[in-house]
C-alpha positions in Angstrom: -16.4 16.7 0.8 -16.5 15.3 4.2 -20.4 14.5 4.1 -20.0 11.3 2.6 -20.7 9.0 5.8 -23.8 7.7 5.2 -22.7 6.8 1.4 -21.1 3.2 0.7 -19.0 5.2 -2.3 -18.9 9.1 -3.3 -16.7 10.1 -5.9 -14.8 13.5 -6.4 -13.8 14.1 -10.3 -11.5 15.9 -12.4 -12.3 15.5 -15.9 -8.7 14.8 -17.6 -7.5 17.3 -19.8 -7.3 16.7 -23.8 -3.5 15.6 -23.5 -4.3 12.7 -21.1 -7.1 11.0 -23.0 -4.0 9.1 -25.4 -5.2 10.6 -28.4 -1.9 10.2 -30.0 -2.3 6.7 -30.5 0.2 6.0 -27.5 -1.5 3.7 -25.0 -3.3 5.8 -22.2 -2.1 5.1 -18.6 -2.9 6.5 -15.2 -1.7 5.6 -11.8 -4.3 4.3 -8.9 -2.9 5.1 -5.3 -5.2 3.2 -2.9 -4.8 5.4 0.8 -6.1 5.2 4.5 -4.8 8.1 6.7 -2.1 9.1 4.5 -2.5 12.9 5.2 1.3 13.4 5.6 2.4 12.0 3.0 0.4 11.8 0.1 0.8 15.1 -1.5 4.3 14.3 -2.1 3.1 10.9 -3.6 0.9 12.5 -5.7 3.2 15.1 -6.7 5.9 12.7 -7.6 3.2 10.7 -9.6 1.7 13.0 -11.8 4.9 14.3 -13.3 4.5 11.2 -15.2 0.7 9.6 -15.5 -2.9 11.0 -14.7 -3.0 10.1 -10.7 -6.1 8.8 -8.8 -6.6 8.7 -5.3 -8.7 6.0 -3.7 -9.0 7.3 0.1 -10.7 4.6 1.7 -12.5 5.5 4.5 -9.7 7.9 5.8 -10.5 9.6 9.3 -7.9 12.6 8.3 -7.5 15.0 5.7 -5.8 13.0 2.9 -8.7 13.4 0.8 -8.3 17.1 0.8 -4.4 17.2 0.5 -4.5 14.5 -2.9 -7.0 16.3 -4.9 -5.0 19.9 -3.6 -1.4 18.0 -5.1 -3.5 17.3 -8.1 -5.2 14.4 -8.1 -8.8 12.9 -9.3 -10.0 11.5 -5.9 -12.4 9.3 -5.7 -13.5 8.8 -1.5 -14.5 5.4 -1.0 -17.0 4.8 2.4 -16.3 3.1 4.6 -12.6 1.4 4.8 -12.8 -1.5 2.8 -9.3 -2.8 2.3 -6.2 -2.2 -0.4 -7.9 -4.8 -2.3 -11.5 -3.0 -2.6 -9.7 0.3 -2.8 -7.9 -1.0 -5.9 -10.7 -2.1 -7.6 -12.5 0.9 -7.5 -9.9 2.7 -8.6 -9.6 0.2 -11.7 -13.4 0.9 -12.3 -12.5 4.3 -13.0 -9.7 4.2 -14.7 -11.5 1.6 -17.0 -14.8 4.1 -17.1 -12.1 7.0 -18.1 -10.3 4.9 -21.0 -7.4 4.0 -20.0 -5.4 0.5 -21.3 -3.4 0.1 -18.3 -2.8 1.2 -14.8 0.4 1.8 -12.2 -0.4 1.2 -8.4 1.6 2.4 -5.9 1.5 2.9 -2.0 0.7 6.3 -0.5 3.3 5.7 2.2 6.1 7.1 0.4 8.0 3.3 0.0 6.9 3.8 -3.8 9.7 6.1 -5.9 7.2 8.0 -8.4 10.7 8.7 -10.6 10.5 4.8 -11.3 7.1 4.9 -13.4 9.0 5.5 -16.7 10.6 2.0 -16.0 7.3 0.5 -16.1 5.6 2.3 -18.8 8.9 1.2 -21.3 8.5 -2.3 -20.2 4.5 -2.0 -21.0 6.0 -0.4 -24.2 8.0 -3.1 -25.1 5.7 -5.9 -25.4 2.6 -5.0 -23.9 2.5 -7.9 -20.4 -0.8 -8.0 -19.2 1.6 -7.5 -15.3 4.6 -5.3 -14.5 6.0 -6.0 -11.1 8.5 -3.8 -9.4 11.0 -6.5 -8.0 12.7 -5.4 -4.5 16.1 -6.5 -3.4 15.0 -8.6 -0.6 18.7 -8.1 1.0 17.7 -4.3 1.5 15.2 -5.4 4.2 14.9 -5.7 7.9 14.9 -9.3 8.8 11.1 -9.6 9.4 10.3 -8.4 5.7 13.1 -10.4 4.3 12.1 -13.6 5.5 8.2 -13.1 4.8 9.0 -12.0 1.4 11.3 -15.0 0.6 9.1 -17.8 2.0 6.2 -15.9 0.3 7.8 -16.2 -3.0 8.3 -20.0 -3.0 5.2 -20.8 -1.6 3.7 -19.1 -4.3 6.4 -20.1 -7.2 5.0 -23.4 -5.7 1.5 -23.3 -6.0 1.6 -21.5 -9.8 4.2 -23.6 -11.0 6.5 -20.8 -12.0 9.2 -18.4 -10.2 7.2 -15.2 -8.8 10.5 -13.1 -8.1 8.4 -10.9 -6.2 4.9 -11.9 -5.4 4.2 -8.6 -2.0 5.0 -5.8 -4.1 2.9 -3.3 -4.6 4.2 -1.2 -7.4 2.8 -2.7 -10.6 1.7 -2.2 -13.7 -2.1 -3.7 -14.6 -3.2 -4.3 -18.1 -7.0 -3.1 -19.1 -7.6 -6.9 -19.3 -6.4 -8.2 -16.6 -8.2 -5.1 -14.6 -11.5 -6.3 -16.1 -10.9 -9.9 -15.6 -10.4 -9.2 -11.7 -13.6 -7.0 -11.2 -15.7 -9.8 -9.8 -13.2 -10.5 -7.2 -14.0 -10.6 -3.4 -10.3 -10.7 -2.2 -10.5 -7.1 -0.1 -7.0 -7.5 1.3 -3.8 -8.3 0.6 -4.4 -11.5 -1.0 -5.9 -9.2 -4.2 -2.4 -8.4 -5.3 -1.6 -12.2 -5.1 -4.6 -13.0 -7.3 -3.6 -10.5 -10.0 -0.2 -13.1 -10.2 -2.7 -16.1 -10.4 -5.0 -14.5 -12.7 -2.2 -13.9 -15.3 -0.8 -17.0 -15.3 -3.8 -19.2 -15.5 -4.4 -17.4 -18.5 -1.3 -17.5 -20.0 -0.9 -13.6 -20.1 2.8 -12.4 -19.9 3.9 -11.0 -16.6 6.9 -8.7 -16.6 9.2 -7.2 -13.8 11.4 -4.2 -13.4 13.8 -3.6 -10.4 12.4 -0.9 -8.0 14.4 0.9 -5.2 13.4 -1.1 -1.4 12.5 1.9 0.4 12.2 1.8 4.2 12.0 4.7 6.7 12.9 3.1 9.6 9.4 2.5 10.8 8.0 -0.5 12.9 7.2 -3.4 10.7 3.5 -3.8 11.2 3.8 -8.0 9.9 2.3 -10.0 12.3 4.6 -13.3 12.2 2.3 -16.0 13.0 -0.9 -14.4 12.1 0.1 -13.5 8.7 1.6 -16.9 8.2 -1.2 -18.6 8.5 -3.2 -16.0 6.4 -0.6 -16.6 3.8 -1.3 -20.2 3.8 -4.4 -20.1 2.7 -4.0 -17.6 0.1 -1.3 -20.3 -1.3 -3.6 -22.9 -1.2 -6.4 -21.0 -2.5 -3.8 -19.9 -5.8 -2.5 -23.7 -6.1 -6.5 -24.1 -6.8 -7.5 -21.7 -8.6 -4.5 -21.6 -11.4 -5.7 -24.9 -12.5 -9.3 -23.5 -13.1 -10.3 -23.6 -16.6 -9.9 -20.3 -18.7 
């Protein structure tokens, strides 16, 4: 499994079983978890996930063993080469999911900040009326200062530059539409900034966007935001929405 270095992309695959495919008529949906060096923690991820939905793996470019310890816990895993960013890493993922059938996907973070017994909320708002984007909201009072802050100015900016509230425009726990997946597969945003796009790509399109309340889950660890640095990133990516909402369809 580990002689995939000289590839850009190798996949691993678990063909889903006849209970996944949704041929019940219920709409089929599978969760993407894009990882880089998530060997501690991703089993219980996946393990948490796939209780609910079908789970894929994206390890992108990991230098540990979290390849090995997703598909083990149960997941499909497809190893991307080299890292490429959350971004990428989600993209690829929605390639798969779109090759395997499915109408909609649920990201979430292999870190473990992601509650897996908070996918049913997502799949009964997809249920509901079918929005082309489900986005966990977090209680922004639940974080340390440096998070708080960044996600709050982040919010208005954006609010700002789509010309609607974005409750919560960082989180990473979402649901994507089939649609919204194929309408974002020429995209070159690697980073970050992909998971802002989604947001602009729904509403210049006029496709509903939805949001459920998620737990904010923080171990303790350092905050790895960059103030000024990611600022200024964010600036760009504002500007770059404010422009791009007012495309034509």
């Amino acid at each position: 499994m580990r002689d995939v270095q000289a590839q850009h992309m190798s996949t691993m695959y678990r063909r889903p079983m006849a209970d996944e495919t949704g041929a019940t008529g219920e709409p089929r949906v599978v969760a993407v978890i894009p990882a880089h060096d998530e060997g501690p923690r991703i089993a219980a991820v996946v393990g948490g996930t796939a209780t609910h939905v079908p789970t894929y793996v994206v390890d992108d470019g990991s230098s540990d063993d979290t390849a090995e310890r997703a598909a083990a816990a149960g997941a499909t895993v497809v190893v991307q080469r080299p890292n490429r960013g959350k971004g990428a890493a989600l993209r690829t993922g929605f390639a798969r999911a779109i090759a395997d059938g499915a109408d909609a996907v649920i990201t979430l973070d292999a870190d473990g900040q992601h509650d897996p017994a908070e996918i049913p909320a997502f799949l009964a708002a997809f249920g509901a009326g079918r929005p082309d984007l489900v986005v966990g909201r977090r209680d922004f009072r639940r974080m340390p200062p440096i998070r708080r802050l960044s996600n709050s100015l982040g919010g208005r900016a954006l609010s700002w530059a789509v010309g609607r509230e974005i409750a919560d425009n960082q989180s990473g726990y979402r649901l994507v539409s089939r649609r919204l997946m194929e309408a974002l597969a020429g995209s070159d945003e690697d980073g970050f900034a992909f998971e802002v796009e989604m947001i602009v790509e729904a509403v210049r399109r006029g496709w509903p966007i939805s949001w459920v309340p998620i737990r904010t889950i923080y171990a303790g660890e350092p905050s790895h935001i960059r103030p000024w640095a990611h600022f200024t990133e964010f600036v760009g990516t504002v500007r770059k929405a404010r422009r791009d909402v007012r495309r034509p369809r």
